[in-house]
Structure formats: C-alpha cells, structure tokens
C-alpha positions as CSV (number, residue, x, y, z in Angstrom):
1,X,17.5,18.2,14.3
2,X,19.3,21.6,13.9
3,X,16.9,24.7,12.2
4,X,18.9,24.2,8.6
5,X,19.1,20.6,8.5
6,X,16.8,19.2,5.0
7,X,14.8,16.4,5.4
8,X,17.1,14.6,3.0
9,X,19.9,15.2,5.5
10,X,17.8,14.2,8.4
11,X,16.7,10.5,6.1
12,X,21.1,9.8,5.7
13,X,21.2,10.8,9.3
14,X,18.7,8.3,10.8
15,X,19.8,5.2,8.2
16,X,23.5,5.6,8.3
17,X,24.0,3.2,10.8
18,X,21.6,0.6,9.3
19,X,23.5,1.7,6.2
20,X,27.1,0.4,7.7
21,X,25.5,-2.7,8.7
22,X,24.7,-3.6,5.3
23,X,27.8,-2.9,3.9
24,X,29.6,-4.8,6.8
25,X,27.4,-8.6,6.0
26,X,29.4,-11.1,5.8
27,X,27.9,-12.1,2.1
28,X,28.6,-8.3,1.1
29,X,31.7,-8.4,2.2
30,X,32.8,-11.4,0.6
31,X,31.1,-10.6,-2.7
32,X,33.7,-7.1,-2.5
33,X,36.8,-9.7,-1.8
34,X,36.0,-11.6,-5.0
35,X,35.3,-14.7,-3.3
36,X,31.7,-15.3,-4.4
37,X,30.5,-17.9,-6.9
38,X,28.6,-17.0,-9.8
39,X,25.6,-18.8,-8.3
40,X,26.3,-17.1,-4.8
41,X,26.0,-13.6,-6.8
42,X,23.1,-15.2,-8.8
43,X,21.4,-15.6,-5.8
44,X,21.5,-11.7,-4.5
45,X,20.4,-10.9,-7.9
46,X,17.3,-13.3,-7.5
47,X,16.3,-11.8,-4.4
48,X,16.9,-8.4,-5.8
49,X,14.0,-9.3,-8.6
50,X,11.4,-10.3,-6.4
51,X,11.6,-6.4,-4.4
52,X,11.7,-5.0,-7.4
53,X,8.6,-6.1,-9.0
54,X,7.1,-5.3,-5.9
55,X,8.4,-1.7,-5.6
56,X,7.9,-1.0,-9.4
57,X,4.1,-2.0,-9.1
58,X,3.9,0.0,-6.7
59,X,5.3,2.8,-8.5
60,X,2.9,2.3,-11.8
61,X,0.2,2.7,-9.4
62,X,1.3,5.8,-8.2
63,X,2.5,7.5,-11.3
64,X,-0.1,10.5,-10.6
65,X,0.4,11.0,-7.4
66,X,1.1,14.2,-6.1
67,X,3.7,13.3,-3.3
68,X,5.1,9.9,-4.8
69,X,4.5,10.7,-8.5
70,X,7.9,12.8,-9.2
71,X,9.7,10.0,-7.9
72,X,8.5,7.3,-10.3
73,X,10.9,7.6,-13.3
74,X,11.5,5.2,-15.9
75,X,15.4,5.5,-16.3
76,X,15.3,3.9,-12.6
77,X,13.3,1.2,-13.5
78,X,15.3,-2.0,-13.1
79,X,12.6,-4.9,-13.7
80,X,13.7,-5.5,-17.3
81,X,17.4,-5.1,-16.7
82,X,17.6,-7.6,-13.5
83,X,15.3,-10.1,-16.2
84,X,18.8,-10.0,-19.0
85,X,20.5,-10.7,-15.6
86,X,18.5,-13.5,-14.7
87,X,18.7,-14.9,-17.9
88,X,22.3,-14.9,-18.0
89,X,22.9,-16.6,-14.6
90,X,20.4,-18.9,-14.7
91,X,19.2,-19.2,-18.4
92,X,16.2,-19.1,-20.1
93,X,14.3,-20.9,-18.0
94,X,15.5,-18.7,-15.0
95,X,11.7,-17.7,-13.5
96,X,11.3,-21.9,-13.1
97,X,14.7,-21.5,-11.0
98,X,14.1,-19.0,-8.3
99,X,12.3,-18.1,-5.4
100,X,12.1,-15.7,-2.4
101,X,13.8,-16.7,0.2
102,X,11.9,-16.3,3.4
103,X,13.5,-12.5,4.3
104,X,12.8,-11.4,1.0
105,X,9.1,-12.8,1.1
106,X,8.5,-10.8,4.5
107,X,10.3,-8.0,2.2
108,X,8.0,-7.8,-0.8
109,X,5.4,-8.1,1.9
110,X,5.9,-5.0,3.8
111,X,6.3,-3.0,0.0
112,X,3.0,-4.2,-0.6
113,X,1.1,-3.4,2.5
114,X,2.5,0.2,2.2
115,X,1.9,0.5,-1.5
116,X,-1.2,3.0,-1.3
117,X,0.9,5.3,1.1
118,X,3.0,7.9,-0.8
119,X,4.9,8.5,2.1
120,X,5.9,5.0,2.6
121,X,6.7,3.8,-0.9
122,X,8.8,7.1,-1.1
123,X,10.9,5.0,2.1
124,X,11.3,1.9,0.0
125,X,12.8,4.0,-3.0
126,X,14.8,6.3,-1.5
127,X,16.7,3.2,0.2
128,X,16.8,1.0,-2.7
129,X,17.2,3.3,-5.9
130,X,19.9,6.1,-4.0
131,X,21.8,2.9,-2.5
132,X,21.9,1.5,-6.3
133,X,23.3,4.7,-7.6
134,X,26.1,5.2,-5.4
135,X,27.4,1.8,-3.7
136,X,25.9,-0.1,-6.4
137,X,28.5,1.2,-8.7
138,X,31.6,-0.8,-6.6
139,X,29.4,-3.5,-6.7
140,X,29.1,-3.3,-10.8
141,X,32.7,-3.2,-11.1
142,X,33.6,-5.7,-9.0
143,X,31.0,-8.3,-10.6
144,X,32.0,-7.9,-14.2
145,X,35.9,-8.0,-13.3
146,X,35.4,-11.1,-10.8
147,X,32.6,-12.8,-13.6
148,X,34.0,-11.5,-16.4
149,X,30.8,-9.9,-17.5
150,X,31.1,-7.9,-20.9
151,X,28.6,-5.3,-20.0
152,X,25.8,-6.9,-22.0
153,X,24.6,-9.0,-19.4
154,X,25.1,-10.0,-15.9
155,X,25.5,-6.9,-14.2
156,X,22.9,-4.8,-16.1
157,X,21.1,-4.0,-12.8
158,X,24.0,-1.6,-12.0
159,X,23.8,0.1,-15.2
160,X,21.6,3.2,-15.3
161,X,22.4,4.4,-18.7
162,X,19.2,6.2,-18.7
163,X,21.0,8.6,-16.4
164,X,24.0,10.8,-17.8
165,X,25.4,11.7,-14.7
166,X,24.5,10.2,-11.6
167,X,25.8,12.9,-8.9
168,X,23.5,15.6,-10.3
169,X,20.5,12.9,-10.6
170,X,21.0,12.3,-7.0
171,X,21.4,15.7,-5.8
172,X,18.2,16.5,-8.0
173,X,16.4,13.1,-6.1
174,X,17.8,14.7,-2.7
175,X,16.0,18.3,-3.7
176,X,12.8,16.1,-4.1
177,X,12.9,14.9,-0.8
178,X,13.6,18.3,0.8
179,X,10.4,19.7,-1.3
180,X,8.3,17.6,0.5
181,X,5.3,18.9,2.2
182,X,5.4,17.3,5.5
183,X,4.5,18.1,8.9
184,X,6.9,16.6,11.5
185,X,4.4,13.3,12.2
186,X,4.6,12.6,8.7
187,X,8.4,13.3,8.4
188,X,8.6,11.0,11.5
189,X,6.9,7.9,9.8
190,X,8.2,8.3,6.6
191,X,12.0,8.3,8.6
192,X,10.8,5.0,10.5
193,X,9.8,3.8,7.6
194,X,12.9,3.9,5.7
195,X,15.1,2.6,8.8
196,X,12.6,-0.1,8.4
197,X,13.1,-0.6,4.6
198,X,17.1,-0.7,5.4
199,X,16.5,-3.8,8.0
200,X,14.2,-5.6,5.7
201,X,17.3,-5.1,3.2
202,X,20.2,-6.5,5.8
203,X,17.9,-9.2,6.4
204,X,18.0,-10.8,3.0
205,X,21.7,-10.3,2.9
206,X,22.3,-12.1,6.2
207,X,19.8,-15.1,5.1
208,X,22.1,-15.0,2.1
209,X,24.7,-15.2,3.9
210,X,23.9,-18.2,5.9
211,X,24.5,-19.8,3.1
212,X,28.3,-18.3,2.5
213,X,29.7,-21.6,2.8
214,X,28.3,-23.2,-0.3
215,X,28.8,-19.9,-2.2
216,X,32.8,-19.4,-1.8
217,X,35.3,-20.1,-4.3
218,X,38.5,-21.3,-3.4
C-alpha cells in the first residue's frame, strides 16, 4: 500500500482479481452472449433473493450504527424489486418455486454469522450493492433486450431509480469507505472479508452454472 492510496482504492485492489473471475463464469458469460433461457436467468435471480434478504436484515438491524449505519439506504434496497422479478418469472406462486441452492445457503450463512459486525456487513455491501451499480447495468440491458422485458418487470433488480445518477452515488459510497475509522487490523479483516464475500458470490455462479446445459437456448 502506497502513503496516498484510500481504503476504497486498497478494497478494488485486493478484489479485482476475484472480480474478473466472476465476470469470466461460464453462466455469466453465457447470460452476456444471449444464450440463457428465461428459466436459466430466473434461476440467478432466485439465488440473488435469498442474499438479499439476508443482507437487508442485516442492514435494518444496523440502521443506527455508527460505522455501518451511513451505508444502509433505502434507494439500494432491492428485496421488493427482486419480489416483481420473481413474480414475473415464476408467477404468483413463485416463493413455493424456489430454493437456495447449496452455495447460496453457505452464502446467506456467512451474511448472517457476520451480521452484528459493522465491519463485516460493510464487506458484503460494498461487493454486492457497488457490483449492482456498475456491471449490473450490462446485465439490465442485456436481460430486457434478450427477454423482451418492458421495464415493468423482470429486470427491476437492475433498476435503481431511487438514484439520479449513479457515478456520483458511487463516488459518494467510495468517500464513505475512505471516512472510515480503522486501524490497519480492522482495515485488514474488513479486506478479507470482502475477498471472502466475492468467492461466496463466484460460487453460486459456478453451481449455476453446472447446470448450463439445461439452461441454453438454441
């Protein structure tokens, strides 16, 4: 770590590998190519339901927080949106139609078991929420072009229209991390944490993707 380098900068630096190797699954990348069912994409959204809950209780519970608190805002809340998803994929009886898959279950567990630590639910958010604001947008786009989804439903989990302009809402989430009050053990386990939180991500994509065969169209 250089003298000038933010802890925000030091976070991109530590996850950008696990970052590519997210981005490089073979379900993601066949998702970007167009060549995922409905229920294939269904599927990631399913999985994406059962962290979120997790995270977002998480978040209500630590709303006054000193450290966590000003990173628990409603516009990024995504429980109610991923529900209209849900709905539409599955139908109405969607919550009688899914269930975590074994990588997600080991997922939500870990959110839970580091719920009461500020430090370590700020990890969790900072890789799901930031990576929902910027590569989350390609995703968006290429779900409603390749299922024709009107912007109502479907791909509502991408929408954050809470948020009039995402680059300054990042840049003002990055100054939150750099305001942090840590001393370097803390900085340290909050970084492990968050490589951590990436892996526990790739994971549900590659047990989605061991399924990849059932999921492509022709």
């Amino acid at each position: 770590m250089t003298e000038s380098e933010t802890f925000a900068e030091r976070l991109k630096k530590a996850t950008w590998s696990d970052h590519e190797e997210a981005e490089n699954t073979a379900y993601l990348d066949a998702l970007m190519s167009g060549r995922v069912s409905r229920e294939g994409y269904g599927e990631m959204v399913a999985q994406h339901y059962f962290a979120y809950v997790a995270l977002e209780e998480a978040g209500r519970a630590l709303t006054g927080d000193p450290v966590a608190g000003p990173f628990v805002t409603p516009e990024l809340e995504r429980v109610p949106s991923l529900e209209a998803d849900l709905e539409e994929l599955y139908g109405k009886d969607w919550r009688d139609r899914i269930t975590p898959s074994k990588s997600t279950s080991t997922y939500v567990a870990r959110i839970n078991q580091i719920a009461d630590w500020p430090g370590g639910f700020i990890a969790h958010h900072y890789t799901r929420y930031l990576g929902d604001l910027s590569g989350g947008q390609v995703i968006r786009k290429v779900a409603e072009r390749t299922y024709g989804f009107d912007g109502s439903a479907g791909a509502r989990f991408y929408d954050f229209t809470g948020i009039s302009d995402l680059k300054a809402f990042k840049e003002s989430y990055r100054d939150r991390l750099n305001a942090l009050d840590l001393d370097e053990v803390q900085a340290r386990r909050v970084i492990a944490e968050t490589v951590l939180a990436y892996q526990l991500n790739t994971e549900v994509l590659v047990e989605i993707g061991k399924r990849l065969p059932d999921y492509l169209v022709a």
